[in-house]
Each structure stands twice: as structure tokens, then as C-alpha cells.
Wavefront OBJ file of the C-alpha trace (Angstrom):
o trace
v 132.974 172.453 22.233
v 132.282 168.688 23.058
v 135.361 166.762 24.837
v 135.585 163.811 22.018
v 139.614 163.438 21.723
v 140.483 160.156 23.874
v 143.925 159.574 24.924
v 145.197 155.892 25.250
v 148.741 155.356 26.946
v 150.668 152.229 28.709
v 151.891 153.137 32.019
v 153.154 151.371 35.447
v 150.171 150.393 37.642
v 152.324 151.413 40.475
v 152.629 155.214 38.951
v 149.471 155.278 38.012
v 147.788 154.540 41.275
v 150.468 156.938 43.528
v 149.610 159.523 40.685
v 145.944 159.304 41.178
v 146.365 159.181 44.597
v 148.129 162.644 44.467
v 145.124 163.897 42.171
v 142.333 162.887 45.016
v 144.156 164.953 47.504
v 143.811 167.585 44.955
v 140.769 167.134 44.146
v 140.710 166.268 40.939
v 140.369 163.432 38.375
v 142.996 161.791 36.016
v 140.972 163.291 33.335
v 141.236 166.827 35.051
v 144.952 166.403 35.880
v 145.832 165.059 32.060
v 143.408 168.184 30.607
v 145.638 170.709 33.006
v 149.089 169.234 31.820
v 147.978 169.636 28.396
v 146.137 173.418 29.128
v 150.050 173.809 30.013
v 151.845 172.943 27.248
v 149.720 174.840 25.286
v 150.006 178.112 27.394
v 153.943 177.385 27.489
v 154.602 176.486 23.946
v 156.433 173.227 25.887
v 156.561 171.049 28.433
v 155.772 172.979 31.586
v 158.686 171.629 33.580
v 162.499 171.243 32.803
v 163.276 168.378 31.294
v 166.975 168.199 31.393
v 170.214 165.515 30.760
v 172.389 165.905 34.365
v 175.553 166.507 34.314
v 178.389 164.197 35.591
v 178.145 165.855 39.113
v 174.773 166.137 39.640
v 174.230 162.390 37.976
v 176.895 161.275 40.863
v 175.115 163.000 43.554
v 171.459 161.847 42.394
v 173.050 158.238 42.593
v 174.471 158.935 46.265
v 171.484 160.071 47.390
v 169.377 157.551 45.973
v 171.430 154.711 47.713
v 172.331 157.090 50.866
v 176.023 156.939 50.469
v 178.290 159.202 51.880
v 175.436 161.524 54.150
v 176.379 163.559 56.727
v 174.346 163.782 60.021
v 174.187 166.313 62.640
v 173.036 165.726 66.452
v 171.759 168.714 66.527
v 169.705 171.868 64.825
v 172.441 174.315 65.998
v 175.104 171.966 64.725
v 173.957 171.975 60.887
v 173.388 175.353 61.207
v 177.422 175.959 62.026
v 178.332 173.447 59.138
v 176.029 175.293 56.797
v 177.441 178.713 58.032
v 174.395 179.807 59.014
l 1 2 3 4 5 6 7 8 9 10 11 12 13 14 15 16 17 18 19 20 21 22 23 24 25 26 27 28 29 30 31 32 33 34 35 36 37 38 39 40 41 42 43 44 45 46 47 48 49 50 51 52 53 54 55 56 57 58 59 60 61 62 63 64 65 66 67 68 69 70 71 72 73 74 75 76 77 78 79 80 81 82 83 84 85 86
């Protein structure tokens, strides 16, 4: 069957060129990479990934992480190792 369908969409220059740059290291094109999303969704019946609303506590820790607030550091391998119980 001939590839006809074209797909239009808006998107951040910024994501678009990181995105692409993940797909070269792939190996593969934006066309190939869009065509393997969609192959997906088909085979899944939905999006391929979870697509979920955090809770409270997880929305609190995304936030600390994503401004660094409140880490802990170690000195060494051994020492995050005892904290974790490991």
C-alpha cells in the first residue's frame, strides 16, 4: 500500500531537534520514529506508555527534584549502600 497520509503538527524547535537527535543515534528518521509510535498504538489499542495525573506526593517530589531541594549526598559508595540498607 502507498504511504500517502501526511501528518502536520506544531511543536517546540527545541524538542524537535533533541528528539531527532535521539532518532539519528537510533538510526532512524522522524518519519520512521512517528510510523513506529503509531505501529504502537495500534498494536496496544492505546498509547504505548502511561500517561498518568501524579499524585500529591509524587507531584511534590517531581518538583524537589526538578529544583534539587532537599537531596541527600553520600561521600561514599559504601555509605549509600548503609543508608539504603543494602
Amino acid at each position: 500500500m502507498p504511504k500517502t497520509a501526511v501528518i502536520s503538527a506544531r511543536i517546540d524547535p527545541d524538542l524537535k531537534h533533541e528528539a531527532e537527535e535521539v532518532f539519528r543515534e537510533l538510526g532512524l528518521t522522524a518519519t520512521q520514529a512517528i510510523t513506529l509510535f503509531y505501529k504502537q498504538v495500534e498494536l496496544e489499542r492505546g498509547l504505548p506508555f502511561a500517561v498518568r495525573v501524579p499524585n500529591d506526593a509524587t507531584a511534590q517530589a517531581l518538583e524537589q527534584a526538578r529544583t534539587r531541594q532537599d537531596l541527600e549526598t553520600f561521600n561514599t559508595l559504601d555509605d549509600l549502600f548503609e543508608d539504603l540498607g543494602i
